[in-house]
N, C-alpha and C positions, 0 to 999 in steps of 0.2 A: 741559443746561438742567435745572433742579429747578423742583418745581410746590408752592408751600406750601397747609399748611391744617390744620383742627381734626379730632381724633374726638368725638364727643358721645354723651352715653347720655341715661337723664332726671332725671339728675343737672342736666343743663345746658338748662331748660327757656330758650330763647332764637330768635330771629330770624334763621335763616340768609342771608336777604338784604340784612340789616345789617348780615350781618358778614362784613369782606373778606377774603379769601383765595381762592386756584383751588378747593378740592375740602374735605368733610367726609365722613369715615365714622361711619356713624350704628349703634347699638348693636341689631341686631335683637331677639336672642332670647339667654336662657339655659337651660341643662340643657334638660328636657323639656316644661317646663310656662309660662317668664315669655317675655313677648313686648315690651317695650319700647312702654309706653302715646303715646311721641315720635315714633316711627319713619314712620308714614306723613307725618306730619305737616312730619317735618323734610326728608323726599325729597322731597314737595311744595315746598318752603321751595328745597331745593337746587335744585332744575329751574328753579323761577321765576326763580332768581338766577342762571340760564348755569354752576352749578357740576359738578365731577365728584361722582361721590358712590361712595360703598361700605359693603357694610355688614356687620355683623362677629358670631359668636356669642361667646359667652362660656362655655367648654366647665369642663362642673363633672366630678366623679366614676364618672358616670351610665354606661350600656353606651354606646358613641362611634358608633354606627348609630345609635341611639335618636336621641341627639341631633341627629344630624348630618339625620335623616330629620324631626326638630320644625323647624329652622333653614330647609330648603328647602321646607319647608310656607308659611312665611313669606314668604320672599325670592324665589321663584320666579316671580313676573312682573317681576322688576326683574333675573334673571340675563342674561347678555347685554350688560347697561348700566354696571354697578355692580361695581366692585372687590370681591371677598369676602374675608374674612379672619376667623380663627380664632384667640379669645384665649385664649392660655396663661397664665394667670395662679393660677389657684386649687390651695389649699394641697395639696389631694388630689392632684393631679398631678407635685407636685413630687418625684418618685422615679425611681429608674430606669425603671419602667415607663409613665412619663407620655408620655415620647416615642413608643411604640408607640400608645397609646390617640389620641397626636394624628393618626397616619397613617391610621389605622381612619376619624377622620373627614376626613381630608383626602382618602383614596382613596372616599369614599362619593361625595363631593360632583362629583368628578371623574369618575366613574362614572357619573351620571346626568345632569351636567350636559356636562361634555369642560373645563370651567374648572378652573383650576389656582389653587388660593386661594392667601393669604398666611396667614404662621403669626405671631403678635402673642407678645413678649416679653421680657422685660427681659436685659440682657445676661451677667448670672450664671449662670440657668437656661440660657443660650443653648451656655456652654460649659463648665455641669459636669457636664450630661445628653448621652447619646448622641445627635445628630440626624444620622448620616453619610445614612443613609437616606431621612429626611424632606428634607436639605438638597439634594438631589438635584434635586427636582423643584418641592421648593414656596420663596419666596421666602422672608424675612425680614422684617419690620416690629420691629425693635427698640425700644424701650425705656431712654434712659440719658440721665439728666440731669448736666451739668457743673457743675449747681449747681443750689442749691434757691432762691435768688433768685427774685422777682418778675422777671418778661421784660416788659418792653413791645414789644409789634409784632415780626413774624417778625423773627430772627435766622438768621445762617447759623452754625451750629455744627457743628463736625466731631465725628464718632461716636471717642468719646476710651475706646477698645481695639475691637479686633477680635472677630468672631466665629468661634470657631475651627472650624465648619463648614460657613459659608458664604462666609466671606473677606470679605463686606460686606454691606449690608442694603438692600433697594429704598426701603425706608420707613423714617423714624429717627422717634420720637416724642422730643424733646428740651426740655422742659420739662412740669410741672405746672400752673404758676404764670405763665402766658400772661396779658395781657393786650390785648386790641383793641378799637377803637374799636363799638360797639354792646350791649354786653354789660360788666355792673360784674365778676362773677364771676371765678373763675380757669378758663381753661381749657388743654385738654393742646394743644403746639402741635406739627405734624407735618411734617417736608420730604419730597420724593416724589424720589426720583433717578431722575427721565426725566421726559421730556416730557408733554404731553395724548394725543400717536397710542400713545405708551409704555402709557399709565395704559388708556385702550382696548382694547389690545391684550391685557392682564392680565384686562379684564374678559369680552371673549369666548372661547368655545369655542376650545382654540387647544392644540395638540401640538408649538407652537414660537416660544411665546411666548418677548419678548426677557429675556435674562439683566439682572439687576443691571449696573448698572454701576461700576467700581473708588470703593470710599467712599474722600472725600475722608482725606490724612494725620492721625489724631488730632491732636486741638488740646492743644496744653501744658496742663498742669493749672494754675489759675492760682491762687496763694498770699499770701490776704489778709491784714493786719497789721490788727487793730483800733486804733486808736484815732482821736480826737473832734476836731476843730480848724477853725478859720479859715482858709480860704486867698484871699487878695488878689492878683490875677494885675497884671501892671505890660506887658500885652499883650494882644490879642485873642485867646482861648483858644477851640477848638470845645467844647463840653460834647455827649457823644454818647449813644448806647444801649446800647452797649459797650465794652472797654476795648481798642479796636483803630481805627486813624485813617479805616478801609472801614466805619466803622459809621455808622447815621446822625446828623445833626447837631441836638438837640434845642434850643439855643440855642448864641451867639455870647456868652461872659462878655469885657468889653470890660477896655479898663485901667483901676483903680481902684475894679472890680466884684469882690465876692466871692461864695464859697460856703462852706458850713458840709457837713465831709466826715466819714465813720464809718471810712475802714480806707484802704491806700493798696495797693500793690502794684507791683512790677516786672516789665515785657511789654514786647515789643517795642520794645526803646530805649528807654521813657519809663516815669518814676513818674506811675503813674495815681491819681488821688484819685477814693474814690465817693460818690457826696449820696443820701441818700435824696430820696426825692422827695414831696410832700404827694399826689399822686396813685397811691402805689403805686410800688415797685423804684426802679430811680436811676438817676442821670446818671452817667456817665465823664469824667473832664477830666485832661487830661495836665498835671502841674506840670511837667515837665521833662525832660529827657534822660537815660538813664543805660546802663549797659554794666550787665549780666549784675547783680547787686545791688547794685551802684554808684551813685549818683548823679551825676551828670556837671554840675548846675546847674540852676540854679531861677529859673522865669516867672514869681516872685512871690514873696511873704511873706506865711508862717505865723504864727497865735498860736493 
C-alpha cells in the first residue's frame, strides 16, 4: 500500500483541510535562525483533517549540531507524532563532504530523540556523493521528476533510476507542478511507500523501524513528438490523466467528437495524443494501436 500527499513550506500559504491527500510534511526550520512563519498553523490544519504529518529542516552550511539542536527546539512537542526529515538540498553541501555534515545532524536528532529521520534529495546528489553510511540507518525521500509537466491529481509514478545506496526510497517526491482540487497554485506531489502503521512507526522512537520497501520498476522514459493538430475519433475514446489505460478517466470523447492535441507519443501499444487543458497540464487520449514505434491503426481522423 502507498499513502499519497504534499510537502509544503510558506511558499504554499493554503488550507490543509481542503486539500486531499493522506499526509503533508510541513517545512519547520532552516539553518540556525528561520522558523517557518506556516508551520504551527499548517499541523493544526493537518490534525483537523485526520492527516499524517511530518516535518522537515532545511540544512544550510551552518555547524550540523547547531542546526540540528535550532530544528528540535522547534519540532519537539510534535516528536513522537510526526515523520522528520532532513533536506539536503543547498548548494554548500553539495561536496564530498556534504554527506558527513548530513549524518552529524541525523545522529544528533537520533540521539536525543531515539527517531530515525529521513534524509530529503534529489536523485543526482543521491548517487554521486558518498551516503554508504548515512544509507544504513536513515531512509530516503527522493526527489525526481519524469517530467516537468503540469500533473493533475496524484499519479502513480515509478522512481525512473535507482539510488545507488539505498536500492529504493520510502518517500519519492515526483512532481513540482502538482495540482489539486483546493489550492490554484503548483504544488510538490509526494507518494509514501508503506502504509499509515508504516509512516507511525518512522515517526516514533524506534531501533527497528521497518525498511523501505522494493521501489516499484523504473517507468520508461516517455518520448514526446511535438506537434499541433485535430484529432476526430470515429469511436468512444477514454481521455485520461496519463498516458497509460490505469489512469484516471477525465472525459469519455464520443464518435464525431474532437480534440485539439500538441505532441503524440508511443507507450504501451497505443499512439497517445496530449491536449492541453484550459485548466492547467492535459488530457491523454489513445488514437490507436501500435507495436514498439509503429502504428498499427487509427480511431479516427486527423487534420
Amino acid at each position: 500500500m502507498t499513502l499519497n500527499g504534499i510537502d509544503v513550506s510558506s511558499h504554499n500559504p493554503l488550507d490543509l483541510t481542503k486539500i486531499p491527500g493522506d499526509f503533508a510534511v510541513i517545512k519547520a526550520t532552516e539553518g540556525t535562525t528561520y522558523t517557518n512563519p506556516l508551520m504551527t498553523k499548517h499541523i493544526q490544519q493537518a490534525k483537523a483533517a485526520g492527516k499524517l504529518f511530518g516535518l522537515y529542516h532545511y540544512q544550510t552550511n551552518n555547524d550540523p549540531a547547531a542546526e540540528a539542536k535550532y530544528f528540535l527546539s522547534k519540532v519537539k512537542p510534535y516528536v513522537g507524532q510526526a515523520i522528520l526529515a532532513l533536506d539536503f538540498e543547498d548548494p554548500g553541501l553539495l561536496n564530498s563532504a556534504g554527506p558527513a555534515k548530513a549524518l552529524k545532524f541525523l545522529q544528533y536528532i537520533q540521539q536525543q530523540t531515539g527517531v530515525r529521520m529521513l534524509i530529503y534529495m534529489s536523485l543526482s546528489p543521491a548517487n554521486t556523493l558518498n551516503w554508504s553510511t548515512v544509507a544504513k540507518l536513515y531512509p530516503l525521500w527522493v526527489a525526481q521528476y519524469n517530467s516537468m509537466a503540469l500533473v493533475s491529481g496524484y499519479q502513480t509514478r515509478a522512481l525512473n533510476g535507482t539510488p545507488k545506496y539505498w536500492g529504493s526510497a520510502l518517500m519519492h517526491q515526483y512532481t513540482s507542478a502538482g495540482r489539486l482540487a483546493g489550492y490554484t497554485g503548483n504544488l510538490d506531489l509526494d507518494r509514501f511507500n508503506g502504509d499509515k502503521a508504516s509512516w507511525l512507526t518512522w515517526a516514533k522512537a524506534s531501533n527497528s523501524a521497518p525498511a523501505a520497501k522494493p521501489a516499484a520498476p523504473a517507468a520508461p522514459a516517455i518520448t514526446w513528438h511535438a506537434e499541433t493538430g485535430t484529432f476526430t475519433a470515429d469511436r468512444t475514446i477514454n481521455l485520461r490523466t496519463s498516458p497509460s489505460t490505469a489512469a484516471k478517466v477525465i472525459a469519455q470523447i464520443k464518435a464525431g467528437q474532437s480534440i485539439k492535441y500538441n505532441a503524440f507519443a508511443y507507450l504501451g501499444g497505443y499512439v497517445w495524443l496530449r491536449q492541453p487543458r484550459s485548466t492547467g497540464g492535459y488530457g491523454y487520449l489513445a488514437s490507436g494501436q501500435a507495436s514498439g514505434s509503429k502504428r498499427l491503426n487509427y480511431w479516427g481522423k486527423f487534420k
